[in-house]
C-alpha positions in Angstrom: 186.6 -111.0 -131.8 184.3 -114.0 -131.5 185.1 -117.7 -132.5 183.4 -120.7 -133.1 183.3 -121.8 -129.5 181.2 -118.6 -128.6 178.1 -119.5 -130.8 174.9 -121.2 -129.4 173.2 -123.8 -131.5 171.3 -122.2 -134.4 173.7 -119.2 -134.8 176.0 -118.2 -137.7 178.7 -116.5 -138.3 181.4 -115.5 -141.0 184.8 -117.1 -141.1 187.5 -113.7 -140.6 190.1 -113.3 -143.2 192.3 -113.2 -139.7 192.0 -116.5 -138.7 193.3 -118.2 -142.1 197.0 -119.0 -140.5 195.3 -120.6 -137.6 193.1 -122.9 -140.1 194.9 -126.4 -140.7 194.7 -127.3 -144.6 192.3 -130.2 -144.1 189.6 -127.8 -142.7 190.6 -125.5 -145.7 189.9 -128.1 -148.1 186.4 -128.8 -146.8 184.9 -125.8 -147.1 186.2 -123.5 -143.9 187.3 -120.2 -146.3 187.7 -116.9 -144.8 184.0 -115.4 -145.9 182.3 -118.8 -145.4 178.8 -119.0 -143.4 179.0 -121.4 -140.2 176.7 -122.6 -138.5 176.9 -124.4 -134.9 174.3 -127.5 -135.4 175.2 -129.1 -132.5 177.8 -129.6 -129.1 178.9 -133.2 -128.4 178.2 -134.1 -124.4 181.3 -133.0 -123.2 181.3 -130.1 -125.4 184.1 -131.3 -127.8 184.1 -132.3 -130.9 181.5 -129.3 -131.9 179.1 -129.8 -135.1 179.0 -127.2 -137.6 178.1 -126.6 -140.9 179.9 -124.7 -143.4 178.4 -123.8 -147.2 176.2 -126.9 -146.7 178.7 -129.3 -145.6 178.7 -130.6 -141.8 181.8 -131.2 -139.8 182.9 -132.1 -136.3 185.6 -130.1 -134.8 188.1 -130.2 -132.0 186.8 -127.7 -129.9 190.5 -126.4 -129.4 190.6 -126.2 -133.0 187.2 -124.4 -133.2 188.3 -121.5 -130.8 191.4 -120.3 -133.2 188.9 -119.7 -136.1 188.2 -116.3 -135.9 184.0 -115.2 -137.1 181.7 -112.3 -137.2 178.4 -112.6 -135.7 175.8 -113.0 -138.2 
């Protein structure tokens, strides 16, 4: 199964209905829902935080945070 971490910039994926216990609340109550798009916008120089985008809203994640949320290739 594919996370976060293993999208280039400009892909998407779907947010698994597996990775909901790995998902803290905070990113639950901005928009990361099992069944919501994601995009990776862009990776920081370091590659951590990571920028995504999820149901039009953009975020920067941990990148240790990012690689517990489960997706499906879009």
């Amino acid at each position: 199964m594919n996370t976060i971490t293993s999208l280039q910039i400009g892909e998407k994926g779907i947010i698994s209905e597996e990775s909901t216990q790995n998902i803290p609340l905070k990113l639950l109550e901005m928009g990361c829902l099992p069944g919501a798009e994601v995009k990776l916008i862009q990776r920081a120089p370091l590659q951590d935080p990571l920028y995504i985008s999820v149901n039009g809203s953009h975020l920067a994640i941990r990148k240790e945070m990012a690689s517990q949320i489960k997706i499906t290739k879009l």
